[in-house]
SEVEX-625811 format. One line per field, with one value per residue (C-alpha): y, z, x; residue number from 1. Coordinates in Angstrom, 2 decimals. Layout:
# residues N
yy (Y; ...) $
zz (Z; ...) $
xx (X; ...) $
pos (NUM; ...) $
# end
This chain:
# residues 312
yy (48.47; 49.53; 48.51; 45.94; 48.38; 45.56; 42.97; 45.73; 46.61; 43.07; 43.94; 46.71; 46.86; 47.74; 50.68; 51.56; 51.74; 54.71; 56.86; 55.49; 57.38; 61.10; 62.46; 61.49; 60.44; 57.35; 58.37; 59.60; 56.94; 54.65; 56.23; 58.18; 54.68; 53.85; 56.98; 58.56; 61.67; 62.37; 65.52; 66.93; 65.84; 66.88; 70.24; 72.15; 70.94; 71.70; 75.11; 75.62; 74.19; 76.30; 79.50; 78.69; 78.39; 81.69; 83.31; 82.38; 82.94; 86.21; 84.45; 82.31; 78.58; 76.35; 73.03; 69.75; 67.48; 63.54; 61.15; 64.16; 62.00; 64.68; 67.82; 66.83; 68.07; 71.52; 71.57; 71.22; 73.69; 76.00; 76.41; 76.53; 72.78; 69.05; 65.86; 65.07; 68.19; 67.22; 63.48; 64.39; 66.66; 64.20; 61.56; 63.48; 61.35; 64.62; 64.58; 60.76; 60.98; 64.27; 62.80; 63.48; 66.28; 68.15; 67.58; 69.02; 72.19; 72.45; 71.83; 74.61; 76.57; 75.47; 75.91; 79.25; 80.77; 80.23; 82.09; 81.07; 81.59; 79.05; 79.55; 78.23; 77.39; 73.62; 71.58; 68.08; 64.41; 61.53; 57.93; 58.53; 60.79; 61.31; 62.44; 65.01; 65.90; 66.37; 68.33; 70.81; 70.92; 72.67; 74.92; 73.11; 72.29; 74.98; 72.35; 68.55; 65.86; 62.07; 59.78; 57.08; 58.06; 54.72; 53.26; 56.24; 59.50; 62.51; 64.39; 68.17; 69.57; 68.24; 68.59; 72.20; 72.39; 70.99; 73.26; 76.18; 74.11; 75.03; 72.62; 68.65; 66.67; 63.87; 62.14; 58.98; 57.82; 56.68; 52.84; 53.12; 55.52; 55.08; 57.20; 56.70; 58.97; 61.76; 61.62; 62.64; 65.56; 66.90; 66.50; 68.75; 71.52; 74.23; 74.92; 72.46; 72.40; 71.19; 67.92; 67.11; 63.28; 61.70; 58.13; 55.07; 53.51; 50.19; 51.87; 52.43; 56.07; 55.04; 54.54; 57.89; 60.00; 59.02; 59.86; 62.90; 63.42; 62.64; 66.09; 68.10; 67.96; 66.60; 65.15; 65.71; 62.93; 64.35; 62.68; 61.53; 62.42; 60.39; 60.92; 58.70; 57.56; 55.90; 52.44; 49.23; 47.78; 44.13; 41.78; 40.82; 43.91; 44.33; 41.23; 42.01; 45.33; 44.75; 41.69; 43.88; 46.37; 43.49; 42.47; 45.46; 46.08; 48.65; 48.71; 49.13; 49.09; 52.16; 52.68; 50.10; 48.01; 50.05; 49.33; 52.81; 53.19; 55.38; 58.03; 59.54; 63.53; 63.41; 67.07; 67.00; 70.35; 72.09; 71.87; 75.74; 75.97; 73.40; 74.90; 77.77; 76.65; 72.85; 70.93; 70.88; 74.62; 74.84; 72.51; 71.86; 69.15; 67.64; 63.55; 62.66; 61.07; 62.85; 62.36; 59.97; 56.86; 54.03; 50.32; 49.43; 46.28; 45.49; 42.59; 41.54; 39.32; 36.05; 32.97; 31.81; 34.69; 37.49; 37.39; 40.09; 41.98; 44.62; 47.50; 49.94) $
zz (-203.43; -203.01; -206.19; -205.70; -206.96; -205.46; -208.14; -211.12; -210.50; -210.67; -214.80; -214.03; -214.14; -210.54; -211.14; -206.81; -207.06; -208.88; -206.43; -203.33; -204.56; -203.30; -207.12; -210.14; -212.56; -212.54; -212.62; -216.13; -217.53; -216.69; -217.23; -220.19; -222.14; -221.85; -223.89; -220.51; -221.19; -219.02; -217.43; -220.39; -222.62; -219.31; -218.65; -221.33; -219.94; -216.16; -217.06; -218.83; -215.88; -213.38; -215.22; -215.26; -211.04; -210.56; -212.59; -210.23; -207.28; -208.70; -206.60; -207.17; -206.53; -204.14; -206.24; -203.86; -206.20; -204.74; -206.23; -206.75; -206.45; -207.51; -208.38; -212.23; -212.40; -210.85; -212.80; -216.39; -215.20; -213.60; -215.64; -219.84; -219.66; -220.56; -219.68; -222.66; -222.02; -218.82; -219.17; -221.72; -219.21; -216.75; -219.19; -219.80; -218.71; -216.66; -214.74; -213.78; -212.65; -209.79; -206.58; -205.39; -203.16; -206.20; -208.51; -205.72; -205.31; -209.25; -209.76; -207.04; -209.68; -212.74; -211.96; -210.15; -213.66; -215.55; -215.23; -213.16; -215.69; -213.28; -213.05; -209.17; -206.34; -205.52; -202.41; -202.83; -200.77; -201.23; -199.45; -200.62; -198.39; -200.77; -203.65; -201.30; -199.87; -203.54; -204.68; -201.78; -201.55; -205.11; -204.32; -206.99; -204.00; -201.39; -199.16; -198.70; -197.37; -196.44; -195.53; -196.74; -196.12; -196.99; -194.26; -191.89; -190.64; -191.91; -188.74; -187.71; -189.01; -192.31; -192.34; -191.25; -194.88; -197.13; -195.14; -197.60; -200.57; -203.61; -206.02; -205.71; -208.53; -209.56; -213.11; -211.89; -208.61; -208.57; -208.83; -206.26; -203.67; -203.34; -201.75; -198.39; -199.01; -200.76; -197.75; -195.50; -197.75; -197.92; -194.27; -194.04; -196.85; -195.47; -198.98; -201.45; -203.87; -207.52; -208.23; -211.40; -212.21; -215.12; -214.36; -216.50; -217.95; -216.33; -212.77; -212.38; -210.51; -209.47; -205.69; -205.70; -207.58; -205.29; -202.24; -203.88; -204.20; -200.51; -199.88; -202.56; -205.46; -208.58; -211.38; -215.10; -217.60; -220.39; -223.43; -226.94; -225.71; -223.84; -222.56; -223.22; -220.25; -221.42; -223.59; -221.99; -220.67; -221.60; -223.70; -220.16; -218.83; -222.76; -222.70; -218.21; -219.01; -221.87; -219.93; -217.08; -219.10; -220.90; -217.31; -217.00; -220.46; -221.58; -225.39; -225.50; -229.50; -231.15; -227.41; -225.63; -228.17; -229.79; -227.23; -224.97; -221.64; -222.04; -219.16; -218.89; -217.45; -214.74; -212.83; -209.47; -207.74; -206.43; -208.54; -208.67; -210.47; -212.92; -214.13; -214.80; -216.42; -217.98; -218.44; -221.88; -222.19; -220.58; -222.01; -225.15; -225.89; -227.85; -226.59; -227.10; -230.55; -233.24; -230.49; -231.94; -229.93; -229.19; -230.50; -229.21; -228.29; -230.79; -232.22; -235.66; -237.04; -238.84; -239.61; -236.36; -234.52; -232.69; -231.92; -230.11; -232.57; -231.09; -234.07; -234.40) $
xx (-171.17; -167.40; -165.51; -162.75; -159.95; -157.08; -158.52; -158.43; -154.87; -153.32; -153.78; -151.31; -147.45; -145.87; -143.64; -143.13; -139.15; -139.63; -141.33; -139.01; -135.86; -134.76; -135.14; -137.37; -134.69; -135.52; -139.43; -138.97; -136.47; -139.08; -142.23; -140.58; -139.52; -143.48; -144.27; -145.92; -147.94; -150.58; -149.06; -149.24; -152.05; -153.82; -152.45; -154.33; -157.43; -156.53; -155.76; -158.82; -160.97; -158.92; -158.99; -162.76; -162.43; -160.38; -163.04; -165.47; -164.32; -161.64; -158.53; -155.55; -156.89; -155.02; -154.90; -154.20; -152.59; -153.60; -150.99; -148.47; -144.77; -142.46; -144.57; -144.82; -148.43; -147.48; -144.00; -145.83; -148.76; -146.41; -143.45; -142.96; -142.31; -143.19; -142.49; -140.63; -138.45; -137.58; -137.47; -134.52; -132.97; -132.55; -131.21; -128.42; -124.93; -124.10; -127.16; -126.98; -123.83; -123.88; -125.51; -129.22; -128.39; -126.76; -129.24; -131.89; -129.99; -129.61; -133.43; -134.46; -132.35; -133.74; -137.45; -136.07; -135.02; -138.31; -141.48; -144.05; -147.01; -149.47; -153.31; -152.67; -150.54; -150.01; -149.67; -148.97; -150.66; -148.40; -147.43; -143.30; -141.30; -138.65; -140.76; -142.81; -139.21; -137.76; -141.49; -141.19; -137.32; -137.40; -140.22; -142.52; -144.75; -145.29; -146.30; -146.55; -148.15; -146.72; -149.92; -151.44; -155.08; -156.42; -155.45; -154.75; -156.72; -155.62; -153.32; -154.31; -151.26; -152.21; -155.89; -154.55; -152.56; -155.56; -158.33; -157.87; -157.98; -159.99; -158.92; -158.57; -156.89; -155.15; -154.14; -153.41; -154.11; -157.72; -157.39; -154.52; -156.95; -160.69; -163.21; -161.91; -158.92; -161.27; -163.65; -161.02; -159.46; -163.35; -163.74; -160.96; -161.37; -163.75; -164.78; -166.62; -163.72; -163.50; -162.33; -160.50; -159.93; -158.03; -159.18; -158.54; -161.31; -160.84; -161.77; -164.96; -166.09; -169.46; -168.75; -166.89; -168.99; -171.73; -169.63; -169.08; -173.06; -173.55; -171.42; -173.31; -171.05; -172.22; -169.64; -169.63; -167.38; -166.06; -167.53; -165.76; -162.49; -160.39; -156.60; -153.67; -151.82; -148.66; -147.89; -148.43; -145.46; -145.72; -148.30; -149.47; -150.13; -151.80; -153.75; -154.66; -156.17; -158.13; -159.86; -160.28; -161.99; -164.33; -164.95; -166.48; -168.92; -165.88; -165.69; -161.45; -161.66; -159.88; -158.59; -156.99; -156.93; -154.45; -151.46; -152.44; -153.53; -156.60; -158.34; -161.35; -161.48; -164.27; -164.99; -166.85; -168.54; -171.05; -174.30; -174.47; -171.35; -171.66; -174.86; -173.07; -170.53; -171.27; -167.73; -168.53; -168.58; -165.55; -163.09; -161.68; -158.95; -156.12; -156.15; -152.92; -153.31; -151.20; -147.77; -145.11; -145.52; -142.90; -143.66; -147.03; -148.75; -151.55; -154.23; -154.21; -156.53; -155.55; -157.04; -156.31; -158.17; -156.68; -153.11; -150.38; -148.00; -145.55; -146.30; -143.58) $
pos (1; 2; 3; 4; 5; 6; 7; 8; 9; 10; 11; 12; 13; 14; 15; 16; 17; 18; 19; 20; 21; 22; 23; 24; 25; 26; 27; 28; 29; 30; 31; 32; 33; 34; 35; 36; 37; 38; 39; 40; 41; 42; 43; 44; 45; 46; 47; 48; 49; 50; 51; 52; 53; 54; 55; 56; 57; 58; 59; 60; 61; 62; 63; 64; 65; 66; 67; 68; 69; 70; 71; 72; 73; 74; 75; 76; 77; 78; 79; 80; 81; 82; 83; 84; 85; 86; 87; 88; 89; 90; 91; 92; 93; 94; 95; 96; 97; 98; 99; 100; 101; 102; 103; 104; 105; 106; 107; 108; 109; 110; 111; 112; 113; 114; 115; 116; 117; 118; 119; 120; 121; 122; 123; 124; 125; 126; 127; 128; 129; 130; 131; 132; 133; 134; 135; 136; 137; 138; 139; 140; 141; 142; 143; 144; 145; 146; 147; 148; 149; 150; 151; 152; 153; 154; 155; 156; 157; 158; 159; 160; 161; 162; 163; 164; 165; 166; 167; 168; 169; 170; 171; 172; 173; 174; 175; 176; 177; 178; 179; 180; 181; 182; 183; 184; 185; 186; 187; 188; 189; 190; 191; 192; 193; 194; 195; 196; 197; 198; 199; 200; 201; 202; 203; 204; 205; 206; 207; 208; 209; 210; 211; 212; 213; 214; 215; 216; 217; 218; 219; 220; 221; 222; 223; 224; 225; 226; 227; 228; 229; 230; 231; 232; 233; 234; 235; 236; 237; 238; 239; 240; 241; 242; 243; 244; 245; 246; 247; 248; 249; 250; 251; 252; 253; 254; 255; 256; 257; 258; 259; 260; 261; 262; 263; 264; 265; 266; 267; 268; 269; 270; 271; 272; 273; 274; 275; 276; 277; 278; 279; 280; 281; 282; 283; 284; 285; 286; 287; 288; 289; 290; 291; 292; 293; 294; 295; 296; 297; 298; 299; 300; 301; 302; 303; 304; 305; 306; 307; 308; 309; 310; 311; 312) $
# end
């Protein structure tokens, strides 16, 4: 049965402004005030699991990043850089005030100067425009996609872009896109390629992973780790996800519990390669833990049961 991801996300904030603008400023000075980390608590791990790729097939992996808005994944992987470092370049008074077009130019600059010390090349799959305009416009992208593929096929000229691909990952998306999207990318890769999948533990993977077996690929989750996503917004969003996750038989104590959106690293592929290489064997991991974190939503116990504290 196709899980309902529509009913799962109404415990989620809505954050779409953000990726409608022609540059991520206000991306970060959103995301960034929630503590967001995923690109980078997740970027040790993708290079690990694409270093194990190139070594197997002795070439340059073209990674397809699902979800990409402005390139972030490929920008952290890519360049000597974090989120945190760049939020903080962008909240700089002299960067808010130049004009989109400027700061465009001056980003195909910036990421221009630094070495590119990348395990891959990216291309990019996104519904905004401007964020795939902004991604490819400074050259973090060498190509992108505009398409909603859940409720759209995927056009020749773009299913001409992804047919190369080696790589397919996302650190956020899943929940948003469901197996409908992946079935076109596969349709269109001539390759089985590797999927990598930060997914939050309040959407479940079963319906994907088995579309995913249907095409020969088996999929591996990561156990006793787990990657933080960002803080929750609001005790509603707190209190939402937590019940979502109960719905569900998920144990959020010591995860969610603690005021953090937690995901799970999932790897899809062919059989042959991961008995060659278990996921295990390949990956090693820092979660997230020890990073100072903003005031976080919380339960405390009382005589009166559970109750919501904002911890600083």
């Amino acid at each position: 049965m196709r899980t309902d991801f529509s009913r799962i996300n109404r415990a989620k904030a809505v954050f779409d402004d953000i990726y409608a603008l022609d540059d991520p400023r206000a991306y970060f000075s959103v995301l960034g005030d929630l503590d967001y980390m995923i690109p980078d608590v997740a970027e040790p791990v993708v290079r690990q699991i694409l270093a194990a790729k190139a070594s197997a097939t002795s070439v340059k992996p073209l990674v397809l990043d699902v979800g990409c808005s402005y390139g972030i994944n490929a920008a952290v992987h890519r360049f000597p850089l974090t989120f945190g470092g760049l939020r903080h370049r962008y909240a700089r008074r002299e960067m808010r005030a130049i004009s989109s077009e400027t700061l465009v130019r001056l980003d195909r600059y910036f990421y221009a100067a630094w070495p590119d010390v990348g395990l891959a090349r990216f291309i990019g799959l996104d519904v905004s425009a401007p964020a795939i305009s902004y991604a490819t416009g400074v050259s973090l992208l060498e190509q992108g996609i505009v398409a909603d593929l859940e409720k759209e096929p995927l056009s020749t000229e773009s299913a001409r872009i992804i047919r190369s691909t080696d790589v397919v990952m996302s650190t956020g998306c899943i929940g948003y896109v469901t197996e409908k999207t992946f079935s076109k990318i596969l349709d269109a890769t001539e390759k089985s390629p590797w999927i990598i999948s930060f997914v939050l533990r309040m959407f479940p993977f079963d319906s994907l992973a088995a579309t995913f077996a249907k095409r020969g690929l088996v999929t591996e989750r990561l156990t006793g780790a787990t990657f933080i996503q960002r803080r929750f917004r609001d005790a509603e969003e707190f209190e939402s996800t937590l019940a979502a996750l109960a719905a569900l038989g998920v144990d959020a104590t010591g995860l969610e519990s603690e005021g953090l959106f937690h995901a799970d690293l999932i790897l899809s592929r062919p059989e042959s390669d991961a008995r060659a290489a278990p996921l295990e064997d390949i990956v090693t991991v820092a979660s997230g833990r020890g990073r100072p974190i903003g005031p976080r939503y919380v339960h405390v116990g009382g005589n009166g049961g559970l109750q919501i504290a904002l911890e600083p």
